[in-house]
N, C-alpha and C positions, 0 to 999 in steps of 0.2 A: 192519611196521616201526614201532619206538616214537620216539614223538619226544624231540625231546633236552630235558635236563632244565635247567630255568633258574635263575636265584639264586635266585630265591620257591623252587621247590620244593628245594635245598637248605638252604635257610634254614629253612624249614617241618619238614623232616626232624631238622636240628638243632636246634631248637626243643622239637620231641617229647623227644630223646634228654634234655638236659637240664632237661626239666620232668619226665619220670619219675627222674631222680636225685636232684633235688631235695624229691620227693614224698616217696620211700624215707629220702632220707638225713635229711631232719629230718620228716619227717612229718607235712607239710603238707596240705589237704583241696582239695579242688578249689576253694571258696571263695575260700582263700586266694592259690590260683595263677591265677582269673580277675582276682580285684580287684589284684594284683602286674600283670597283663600288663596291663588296661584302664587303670590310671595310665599304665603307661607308652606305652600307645599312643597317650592325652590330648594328653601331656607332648608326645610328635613331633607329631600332630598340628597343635596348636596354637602348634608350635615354644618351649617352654620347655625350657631347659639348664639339668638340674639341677647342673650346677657352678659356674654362674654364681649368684654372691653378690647378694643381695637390700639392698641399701644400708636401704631404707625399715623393715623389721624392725628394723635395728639402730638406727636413731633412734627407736623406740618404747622400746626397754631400754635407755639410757641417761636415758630422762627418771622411771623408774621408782625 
């Protein structure tokens, strides 16, 4: 009997599906699709929202 399959292992499966389309369709190196997934696994990790506006950048270019 196989055991049932969990959100990691669907998420892992679609994971796969959509880094080979992306490899093909712009023709990326595996380079490029480790250092893309390890940002972003940083980014959760260490909980940064890249939507959320960084106020302190924009007070550096306005004094420029």
């Amino acid at each position: 009997m196989s055991k049932p399959r969990t959100a990691a292992d669907k998420f892992r499966e679609e994971l796969d599906t959509r880094i080979k389309w992306w490899e093909t369709e712009f023709d990326l190196d595996h380079f490029s699709v480790v250092g893309v997934l390890m940002d972003a696994a940083v980014d959760i990790l260490f909980g940064f929202d890249p939507d959320e506006d960084d106020d302190e950048d924009d007070e550096d270019d306005e004094d420029e």
